[in-house]
VOPAGU-2260 file (C-alpha; in pm, 1 decimal, decimal comma):
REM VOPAGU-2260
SITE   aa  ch    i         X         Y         Z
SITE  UNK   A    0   -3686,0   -1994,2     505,8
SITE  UNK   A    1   -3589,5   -1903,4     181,4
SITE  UNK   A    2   -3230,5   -1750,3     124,7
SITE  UNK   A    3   -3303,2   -1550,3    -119,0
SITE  UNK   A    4   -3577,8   -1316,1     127,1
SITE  UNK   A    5   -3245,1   -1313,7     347,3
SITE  UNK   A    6   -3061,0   -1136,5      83,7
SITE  UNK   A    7   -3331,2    -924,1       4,6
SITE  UNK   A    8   -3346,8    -798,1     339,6
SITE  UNK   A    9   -2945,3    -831,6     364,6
SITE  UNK   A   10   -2919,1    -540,9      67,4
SITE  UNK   A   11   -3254,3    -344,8     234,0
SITE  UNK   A   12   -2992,9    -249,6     463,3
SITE  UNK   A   13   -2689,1    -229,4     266,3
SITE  UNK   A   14   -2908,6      28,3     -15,5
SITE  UNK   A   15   -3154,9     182,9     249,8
SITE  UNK   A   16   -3478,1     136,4     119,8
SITE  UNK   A   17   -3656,8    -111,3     -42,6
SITE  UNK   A   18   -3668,1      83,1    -392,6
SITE  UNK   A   19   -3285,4      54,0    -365,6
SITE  UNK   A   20   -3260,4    -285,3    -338,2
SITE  UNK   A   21   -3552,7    -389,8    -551,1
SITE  UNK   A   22   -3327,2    -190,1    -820,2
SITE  UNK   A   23   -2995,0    -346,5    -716,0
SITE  UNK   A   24   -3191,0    -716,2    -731,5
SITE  UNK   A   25   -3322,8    -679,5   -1013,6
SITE  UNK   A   26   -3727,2    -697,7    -857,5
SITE  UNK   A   27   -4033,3    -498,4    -871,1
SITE  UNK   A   28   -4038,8    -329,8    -504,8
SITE  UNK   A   29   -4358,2    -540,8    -454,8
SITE  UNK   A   30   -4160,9    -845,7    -480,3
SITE  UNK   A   31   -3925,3    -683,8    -255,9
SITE  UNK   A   32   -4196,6    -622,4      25,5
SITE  UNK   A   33   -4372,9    -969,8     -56,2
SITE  UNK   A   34   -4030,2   -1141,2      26,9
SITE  UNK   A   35   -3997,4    -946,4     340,1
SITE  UNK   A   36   -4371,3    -960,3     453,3
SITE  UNK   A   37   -4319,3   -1404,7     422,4
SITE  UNK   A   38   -3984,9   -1367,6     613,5
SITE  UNK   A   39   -4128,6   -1164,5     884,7
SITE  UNK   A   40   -4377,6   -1404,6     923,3
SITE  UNK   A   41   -4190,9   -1710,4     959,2
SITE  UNK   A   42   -3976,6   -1538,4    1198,5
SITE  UNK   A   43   -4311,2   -1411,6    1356,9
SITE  UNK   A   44   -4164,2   -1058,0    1396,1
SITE  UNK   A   45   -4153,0    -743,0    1250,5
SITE  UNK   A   46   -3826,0    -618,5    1087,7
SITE  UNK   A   47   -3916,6    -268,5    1016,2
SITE  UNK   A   48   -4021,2      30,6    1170,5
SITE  UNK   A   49   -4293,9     116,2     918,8
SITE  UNK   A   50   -4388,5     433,5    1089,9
SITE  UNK   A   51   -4063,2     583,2     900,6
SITE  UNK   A   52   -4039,0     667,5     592,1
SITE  UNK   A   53   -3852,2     481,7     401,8
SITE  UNK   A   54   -3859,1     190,9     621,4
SITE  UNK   A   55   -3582,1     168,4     883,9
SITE  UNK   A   56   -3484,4    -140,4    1031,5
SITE  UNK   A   57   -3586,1    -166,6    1397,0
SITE  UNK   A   58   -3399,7    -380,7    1713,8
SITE  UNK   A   59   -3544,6    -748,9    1585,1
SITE  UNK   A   60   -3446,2    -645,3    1220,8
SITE  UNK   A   61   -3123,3    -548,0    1309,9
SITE  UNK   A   62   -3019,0    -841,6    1468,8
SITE  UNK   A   63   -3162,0   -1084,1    1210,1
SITE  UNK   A   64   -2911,7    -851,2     932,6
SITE  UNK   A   65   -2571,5   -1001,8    1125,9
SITE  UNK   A   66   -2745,7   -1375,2    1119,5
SITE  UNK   A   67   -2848,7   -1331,5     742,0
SITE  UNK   A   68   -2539,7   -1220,8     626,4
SITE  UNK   A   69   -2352,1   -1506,5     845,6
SITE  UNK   A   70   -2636,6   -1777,4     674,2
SITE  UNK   A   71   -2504,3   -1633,1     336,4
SITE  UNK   A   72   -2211,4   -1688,4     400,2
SITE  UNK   A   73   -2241,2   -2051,3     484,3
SITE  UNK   A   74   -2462,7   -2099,7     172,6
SITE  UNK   A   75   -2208,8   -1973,5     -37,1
SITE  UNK   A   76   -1940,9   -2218,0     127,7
SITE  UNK   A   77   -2129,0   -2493,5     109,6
SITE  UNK   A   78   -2186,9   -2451,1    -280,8
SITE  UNK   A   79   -1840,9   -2384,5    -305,8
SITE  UNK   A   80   -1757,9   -2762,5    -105,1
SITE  UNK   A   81   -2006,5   -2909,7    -387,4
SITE  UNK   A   82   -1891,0   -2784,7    -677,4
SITE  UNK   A   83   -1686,3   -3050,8    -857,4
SITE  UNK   A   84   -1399,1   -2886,9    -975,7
SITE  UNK   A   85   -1381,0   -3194,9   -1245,3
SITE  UNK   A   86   -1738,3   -3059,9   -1338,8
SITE  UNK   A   87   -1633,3   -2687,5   -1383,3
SITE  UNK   A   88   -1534,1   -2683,1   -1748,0
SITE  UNK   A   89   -1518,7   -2372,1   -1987,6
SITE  UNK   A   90   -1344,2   -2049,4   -2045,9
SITE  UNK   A   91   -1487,2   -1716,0   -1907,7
SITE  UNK   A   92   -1367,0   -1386,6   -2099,2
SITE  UNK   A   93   -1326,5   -1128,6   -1772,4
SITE  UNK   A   94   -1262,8    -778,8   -1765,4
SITE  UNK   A   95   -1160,0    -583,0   -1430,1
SITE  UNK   A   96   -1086,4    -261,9   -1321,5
SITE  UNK   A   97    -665,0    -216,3   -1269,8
SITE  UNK   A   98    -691,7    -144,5    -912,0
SITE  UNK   A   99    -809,7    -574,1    -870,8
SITE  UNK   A  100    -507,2    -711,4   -1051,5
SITE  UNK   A  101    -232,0    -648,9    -841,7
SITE  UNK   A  102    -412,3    -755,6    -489,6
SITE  UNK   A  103    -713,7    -948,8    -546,7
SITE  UNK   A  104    -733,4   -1128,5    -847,8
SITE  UNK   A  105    -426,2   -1301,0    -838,1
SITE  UNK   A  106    -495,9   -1452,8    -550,2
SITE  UNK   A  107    -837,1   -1563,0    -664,1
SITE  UNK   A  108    -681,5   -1676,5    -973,4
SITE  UNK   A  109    -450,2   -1920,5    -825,1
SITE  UNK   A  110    -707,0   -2109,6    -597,8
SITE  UNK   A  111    -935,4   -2116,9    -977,0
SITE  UNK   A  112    -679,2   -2253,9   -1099,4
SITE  UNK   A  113    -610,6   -2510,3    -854,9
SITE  UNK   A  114    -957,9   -2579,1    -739,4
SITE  UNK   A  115   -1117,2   -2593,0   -1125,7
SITE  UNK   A  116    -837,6   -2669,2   -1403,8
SITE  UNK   A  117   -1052,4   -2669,7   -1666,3
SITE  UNK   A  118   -1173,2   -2332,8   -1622,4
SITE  UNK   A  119    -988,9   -2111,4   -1804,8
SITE  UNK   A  120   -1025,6   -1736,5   -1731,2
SITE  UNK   A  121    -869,5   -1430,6   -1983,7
SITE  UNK   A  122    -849,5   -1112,7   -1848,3
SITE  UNK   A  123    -928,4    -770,0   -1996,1
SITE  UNK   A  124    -823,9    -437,9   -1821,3
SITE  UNK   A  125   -1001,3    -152,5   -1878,3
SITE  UNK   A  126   -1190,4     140,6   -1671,2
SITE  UNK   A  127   -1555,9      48,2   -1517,8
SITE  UNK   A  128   -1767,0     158,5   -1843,6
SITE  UNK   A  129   -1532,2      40,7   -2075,5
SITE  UNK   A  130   -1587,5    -272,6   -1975,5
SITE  UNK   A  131   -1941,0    -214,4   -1897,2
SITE  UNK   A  132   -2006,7    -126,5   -2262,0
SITE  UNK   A  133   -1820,9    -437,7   -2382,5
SITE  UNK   A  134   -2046,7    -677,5   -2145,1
SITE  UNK   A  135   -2336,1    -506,7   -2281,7
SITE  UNK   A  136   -2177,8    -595,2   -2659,0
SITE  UNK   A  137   -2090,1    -945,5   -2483,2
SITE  UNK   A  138   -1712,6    -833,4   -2641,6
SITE  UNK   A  139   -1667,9   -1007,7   -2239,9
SITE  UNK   A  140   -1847,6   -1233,6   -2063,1
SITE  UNK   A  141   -1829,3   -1032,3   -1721,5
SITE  UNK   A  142   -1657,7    -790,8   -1587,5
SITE  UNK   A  143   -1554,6    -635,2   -1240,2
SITE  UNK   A  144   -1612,3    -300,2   -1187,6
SITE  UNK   A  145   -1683,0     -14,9    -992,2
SITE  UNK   A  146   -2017,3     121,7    -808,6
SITE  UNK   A  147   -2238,7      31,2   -1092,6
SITE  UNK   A  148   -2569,6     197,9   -1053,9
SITE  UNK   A  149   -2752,0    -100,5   -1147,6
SITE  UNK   A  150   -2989,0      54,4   -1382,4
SITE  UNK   A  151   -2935,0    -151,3   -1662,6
SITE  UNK   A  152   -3192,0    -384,3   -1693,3
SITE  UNK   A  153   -2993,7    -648,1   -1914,0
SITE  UNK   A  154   -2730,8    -652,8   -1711,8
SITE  UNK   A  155   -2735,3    -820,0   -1381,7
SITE  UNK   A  156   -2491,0    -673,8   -1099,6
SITE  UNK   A  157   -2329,3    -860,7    -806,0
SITE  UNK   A  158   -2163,5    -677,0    -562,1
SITE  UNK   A  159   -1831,4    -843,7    -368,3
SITE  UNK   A  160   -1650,2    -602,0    -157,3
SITE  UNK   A  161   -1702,1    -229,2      -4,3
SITE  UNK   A  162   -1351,4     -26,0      49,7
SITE  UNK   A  163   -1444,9     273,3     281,9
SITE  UNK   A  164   -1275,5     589,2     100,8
SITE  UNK   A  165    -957,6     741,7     304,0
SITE  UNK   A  166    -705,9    1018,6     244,7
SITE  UNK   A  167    -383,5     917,9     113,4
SITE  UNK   A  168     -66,0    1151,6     218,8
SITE  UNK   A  169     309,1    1129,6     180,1
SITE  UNK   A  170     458,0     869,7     449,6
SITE  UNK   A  171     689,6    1158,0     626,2
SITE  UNK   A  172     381,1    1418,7     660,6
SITE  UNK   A  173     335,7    1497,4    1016,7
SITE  UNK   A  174     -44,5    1636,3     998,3
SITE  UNK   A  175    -333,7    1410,6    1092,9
SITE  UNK   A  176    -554,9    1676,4    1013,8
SITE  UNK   A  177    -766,8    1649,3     692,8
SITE  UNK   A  178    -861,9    1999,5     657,3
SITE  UNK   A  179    -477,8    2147,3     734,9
SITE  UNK   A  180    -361,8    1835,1     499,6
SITE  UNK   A  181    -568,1    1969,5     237,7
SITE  UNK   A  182    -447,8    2312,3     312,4
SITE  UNK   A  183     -75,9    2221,9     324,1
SITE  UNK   A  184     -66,3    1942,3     -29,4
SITE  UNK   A  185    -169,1    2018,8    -333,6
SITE  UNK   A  186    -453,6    1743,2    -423,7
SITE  UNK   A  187    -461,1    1471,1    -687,7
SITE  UNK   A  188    -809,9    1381,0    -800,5
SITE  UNK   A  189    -902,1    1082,4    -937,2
SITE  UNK   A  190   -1106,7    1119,5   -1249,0
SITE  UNK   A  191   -1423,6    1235,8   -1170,1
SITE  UNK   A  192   -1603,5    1088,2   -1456,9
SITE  UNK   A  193   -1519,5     769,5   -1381,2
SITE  UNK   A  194   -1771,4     542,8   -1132,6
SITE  UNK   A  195   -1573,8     597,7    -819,0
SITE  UNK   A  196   -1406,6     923,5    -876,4
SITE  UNK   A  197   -1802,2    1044,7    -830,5
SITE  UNK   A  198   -1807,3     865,2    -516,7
SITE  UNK   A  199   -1492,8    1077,2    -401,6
SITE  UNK   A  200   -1589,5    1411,1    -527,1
SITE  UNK   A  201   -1935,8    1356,9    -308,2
SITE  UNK   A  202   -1718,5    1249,1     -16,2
SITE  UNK   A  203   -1479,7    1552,2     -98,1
SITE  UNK   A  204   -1795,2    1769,9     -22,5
SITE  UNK   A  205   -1945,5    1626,0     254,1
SITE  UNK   A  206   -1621,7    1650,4     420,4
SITE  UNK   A  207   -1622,6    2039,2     282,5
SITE  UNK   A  208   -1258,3    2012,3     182,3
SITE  UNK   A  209   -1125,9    2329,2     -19,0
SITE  UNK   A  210    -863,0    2128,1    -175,4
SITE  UNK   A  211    -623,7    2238,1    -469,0
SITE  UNK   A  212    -625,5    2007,1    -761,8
SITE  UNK   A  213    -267,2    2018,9    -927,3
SITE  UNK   A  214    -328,9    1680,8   -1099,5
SITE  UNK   A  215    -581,7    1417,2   -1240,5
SITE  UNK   A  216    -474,6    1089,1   -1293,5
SITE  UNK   A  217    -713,3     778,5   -1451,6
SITE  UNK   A  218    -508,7     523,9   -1240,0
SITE  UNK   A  219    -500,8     489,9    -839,3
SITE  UNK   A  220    -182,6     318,3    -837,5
SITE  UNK   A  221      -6,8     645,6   -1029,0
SITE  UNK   A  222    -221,1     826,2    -751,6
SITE  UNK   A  223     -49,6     617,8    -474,1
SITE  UNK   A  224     291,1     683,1    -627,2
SITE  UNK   A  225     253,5    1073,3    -711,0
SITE  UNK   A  226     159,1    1047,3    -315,8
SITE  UNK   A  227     427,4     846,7    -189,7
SITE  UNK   A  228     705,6    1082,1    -357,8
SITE  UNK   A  229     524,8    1355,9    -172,7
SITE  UNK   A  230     378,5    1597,3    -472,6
SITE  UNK   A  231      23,0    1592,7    -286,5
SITE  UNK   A  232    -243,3    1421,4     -88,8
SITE  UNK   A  233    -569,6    1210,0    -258,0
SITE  UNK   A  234    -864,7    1062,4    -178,4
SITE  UNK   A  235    -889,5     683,9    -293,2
SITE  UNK   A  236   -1038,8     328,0    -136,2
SITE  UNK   A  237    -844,5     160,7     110,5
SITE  UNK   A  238    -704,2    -178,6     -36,7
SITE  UNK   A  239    -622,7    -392,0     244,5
SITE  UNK   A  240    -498,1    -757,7      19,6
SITE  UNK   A  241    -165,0    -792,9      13,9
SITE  UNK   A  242     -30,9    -604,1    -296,4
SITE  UNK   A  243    -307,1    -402,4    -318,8
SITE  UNK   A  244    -146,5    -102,9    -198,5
SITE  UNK   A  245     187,7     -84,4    -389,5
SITE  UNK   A  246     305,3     242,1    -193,3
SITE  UNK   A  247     421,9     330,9      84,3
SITE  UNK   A  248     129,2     626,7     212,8
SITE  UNK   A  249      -7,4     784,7     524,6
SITE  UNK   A  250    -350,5     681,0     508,7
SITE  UNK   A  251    -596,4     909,9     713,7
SITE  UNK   A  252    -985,3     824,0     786,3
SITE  UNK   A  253   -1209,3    1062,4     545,4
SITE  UNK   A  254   -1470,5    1213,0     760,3
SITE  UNK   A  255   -1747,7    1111,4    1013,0
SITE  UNK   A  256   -1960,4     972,9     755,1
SITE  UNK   A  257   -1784,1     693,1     562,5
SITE  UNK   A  258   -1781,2     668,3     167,0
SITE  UNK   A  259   -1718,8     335,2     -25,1
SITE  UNK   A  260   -1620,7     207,1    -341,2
SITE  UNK   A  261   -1856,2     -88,3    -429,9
SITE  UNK   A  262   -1641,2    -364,8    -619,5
SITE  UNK   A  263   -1862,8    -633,2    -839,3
SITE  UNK   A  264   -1938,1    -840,4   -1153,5
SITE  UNK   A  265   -2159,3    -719,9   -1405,3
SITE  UNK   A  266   -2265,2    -958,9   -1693,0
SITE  UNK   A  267   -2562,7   -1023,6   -1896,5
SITE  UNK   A  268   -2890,8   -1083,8   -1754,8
SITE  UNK   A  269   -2946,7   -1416,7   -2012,8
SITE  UNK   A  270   -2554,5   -1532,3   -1972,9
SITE  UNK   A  271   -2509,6   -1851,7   -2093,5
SITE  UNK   A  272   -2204,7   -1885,3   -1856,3
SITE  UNK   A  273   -2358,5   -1821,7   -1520,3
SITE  UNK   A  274   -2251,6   -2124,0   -1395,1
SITE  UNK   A  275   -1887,9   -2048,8   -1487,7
SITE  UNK   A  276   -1931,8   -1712,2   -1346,0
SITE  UNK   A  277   -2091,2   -1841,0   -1014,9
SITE  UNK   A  278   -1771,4   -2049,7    -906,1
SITE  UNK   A  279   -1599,4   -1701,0   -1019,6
SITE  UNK   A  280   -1813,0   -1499,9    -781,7
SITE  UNK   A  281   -1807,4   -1744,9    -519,7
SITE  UNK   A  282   -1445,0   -1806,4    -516,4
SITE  UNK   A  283   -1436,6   -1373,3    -473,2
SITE  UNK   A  284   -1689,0   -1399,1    -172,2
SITE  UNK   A  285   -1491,2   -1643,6      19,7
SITE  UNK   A  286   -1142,6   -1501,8     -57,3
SITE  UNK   A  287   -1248,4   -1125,2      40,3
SITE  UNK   A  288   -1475,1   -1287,4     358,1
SITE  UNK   A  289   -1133,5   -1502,1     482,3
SITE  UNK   A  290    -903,0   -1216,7     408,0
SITE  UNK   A  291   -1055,7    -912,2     538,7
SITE  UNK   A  292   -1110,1    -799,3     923,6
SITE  UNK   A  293   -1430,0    -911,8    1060,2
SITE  UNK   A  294   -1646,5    -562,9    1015,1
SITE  UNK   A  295   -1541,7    -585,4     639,6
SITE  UNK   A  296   -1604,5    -919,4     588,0
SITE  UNK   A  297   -1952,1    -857,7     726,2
SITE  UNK   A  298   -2000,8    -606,4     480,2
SITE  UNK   A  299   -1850,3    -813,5     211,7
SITE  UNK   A  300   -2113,9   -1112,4     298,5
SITE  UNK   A  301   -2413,0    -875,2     292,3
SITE  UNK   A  302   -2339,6    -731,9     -66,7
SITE  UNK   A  303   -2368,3   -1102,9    -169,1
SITE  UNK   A  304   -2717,4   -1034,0    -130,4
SITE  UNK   A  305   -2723,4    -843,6    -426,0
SITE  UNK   A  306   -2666,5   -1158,3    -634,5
SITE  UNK   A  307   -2913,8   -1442,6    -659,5
């Protein structure tokens, strides 16, 4: 069984179609189907309900997804357990979004550090296409960023770690309410030209909030601290490392239907530092997959899928 169909059919259900994740892999869709068509016959089962359109995942399918991603997960371990950290040797140029350096990548960092001492890694901050622009100049070798649409044919995409969207308020505010907290607060948007500030203003309208924009800030930990001194409410992912969340905030869920932020690493397609770049992403898989609750680290294990 091959573990690459597993992750294809891990991100058929993290995208929602097959044209989703053939786009997010980095496949024709008739690869796509060709990988699930030679799983489903080993397994001797259908996955899908084909009758739907797109394909939907039926009973058998479903419970093969929380086997894959648990498979994944062990594949990625084990690679970890025989990588030589003698043999890692190098020095990766790395940008990442702001919102990763104060919870997860230091963490990460240190067990690098300590597992691989010859791999050196120099970080770059920036905003998602920033830093997208400078992998596609190769100005970095990689980057983390934010809910890239994977269009980009020369770059290749690996997503790490979903944070479901919530509303932030001041710690003393008494409502529960999103609607009367919108109401009562003025609201601070995050920048809606930026990656995930479209994710929010789509989660804003589903939710049909009439909220009152008083300011727009570029950086979700000013966000967090405009909130926590009480001069309005926002809408921003839920970091759950420690230091991630520098502020004291009410933090409310957003909805009935749940919106994300997609964390991942984006590099070029031809990089002559994957290897480097595979301990990287490796080291992030099993750091978010021990330190988040079980539902999230299930998540987290499927979007591994998206790398291969």
């Amino acid at each position: 069984m091959s573990i690459n169909a597993l992750r294809t059919l891990v991100a058929i259900a993290e995208y929602g179609s097959f044209a989703a994740a053939a786009r997010a892999l980095n496949l024709s869709q008739s690869a796509v189907s060709t990988q699930i068509r030679t799983l489903e016959a080993e397994l001797k089962a259908e996955l899908f309900d084909r009758s739907k359109q797109p394909p939907a995942l039926n009973e058998a399918g479903k419970s093969v997804i929380a086997k894959a991603r648990d498979l994944i997960a062990a594949y990625a371990d084990l690679r970890n357990e025989l990588q030589s950290g003698d043999s890692v040797e190098g020095r990766i140029r790395l940008g990442a979004v702001g919102s990763t350096l104060t919870g997860l990548m230091p963490a990460v960092l240190t067990v690098i550090r300590r597992r691989y001492p010859n791999l050196h890694i120099e970080i770059v901050s920036g905003f998602s296409g920033d830093l997208l622009r400078q992998v596609s100049s190769r100005s970095l070798d990689a980057a983390i960023i934010s809910d890239h649409d994977a269009s980009l044919r020369d770059i290749r995409w690996r997503p790490f770690l979903r944070e479901r969207l919530v509303i932030i308020a001041p710690p003393d505010a008494r409502e529960d309410s999103q609607k009367r907290l919108a109401q009562r607060y003025p609201f601070i948007r995050y920048s809606p030209n930026a990656p995930v500030g479209r994710v929010i203003e789509a989660a804003i309208k589903q939710a049909k909030l009439e909220v009152h924009e008083a300011m727009r800030l570029d950086w979700l930990e000013a966000i967090e601290a405009m909130v926590h001194h009480g001069h309005g409410i926002s809408i921003v992912p839920e970091r759950r490392f420690e230091g991630g969340a520098l502020f004291a905030v009410k933090r409310i869920p957003l909805g009935a239907t749940p919106f994300y932020r997609t964390l991942g690493i984006v590099e070029p397609a031809d990089s002559r530092k994957r290897k480097l770049i595979d301990v990287l992403f490796n080291e992030l898989m099993v750091f978010v997959r021990r330190a988040t609750p079980s539902n999230d680290a299930r998540r987290a294990r499927a979007l591994a899928g998206a790398g291969h």
